[in-house]
N, C-alpha and C positions, 0 to 999 in steps of 0.2 A: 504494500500500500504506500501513495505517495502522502509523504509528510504534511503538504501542502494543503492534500483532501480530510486529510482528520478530522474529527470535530475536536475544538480547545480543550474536551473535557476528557478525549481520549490520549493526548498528548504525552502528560506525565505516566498514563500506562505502559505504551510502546517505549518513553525513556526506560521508566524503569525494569522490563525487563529485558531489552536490550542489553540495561548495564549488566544486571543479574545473569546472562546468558552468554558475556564476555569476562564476567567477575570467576564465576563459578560454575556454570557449566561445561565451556569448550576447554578449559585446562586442564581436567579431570578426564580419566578413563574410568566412564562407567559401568563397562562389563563387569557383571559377578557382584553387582548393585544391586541387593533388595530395593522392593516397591518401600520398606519402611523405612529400609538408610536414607533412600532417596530424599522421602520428604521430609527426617530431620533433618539433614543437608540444608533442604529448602529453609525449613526453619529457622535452622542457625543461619543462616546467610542472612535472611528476611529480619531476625531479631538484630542482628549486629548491621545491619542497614539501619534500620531505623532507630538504634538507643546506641552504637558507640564510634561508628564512622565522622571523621571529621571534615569540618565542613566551613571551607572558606566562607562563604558569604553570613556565615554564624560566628563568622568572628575564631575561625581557628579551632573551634568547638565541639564536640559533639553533641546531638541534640538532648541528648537527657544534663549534658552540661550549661549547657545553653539555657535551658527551662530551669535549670537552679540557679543560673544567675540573674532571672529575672520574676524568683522565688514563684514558680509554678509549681512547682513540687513539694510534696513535704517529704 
């Protein structure tokens, strides 16, 4: 699908797993991969995306660090 045709609300999907599909998929040989390695794979990956990856426009950050310094968190 071309980029251009998306709709804005599918945008961040195809980013992200694009990234997740050059992060952690094509690097790995998944032969001999259970269906349940696979998807705590996914998990881990999906968890440490979203609470400990750093992230320039966060100020260098990761987002759970990020939200405690602008005491979202308890």
């Amino acid at each position: 699908m071309i980029a251009s045709r998306l709709a804005p609300t599918e945008r961040p999907r195809y980013g992200f797993f694009g990234r997740m599909k050059t992060e952690m998929f094509y690097p790995r040989d998944w032969q001999g991969i259970t269906l349940e390695q696979f998807i705590q794979s996914v998990d881990v990956y999906i968890r440490w995306y979203n609470e400990k990856r750093i992230k320039v426009s966060l100020g260098s950050l990761s987002p759970i660090q990020y939200r405690k310094s602008l005491e979202f968190t308890a």
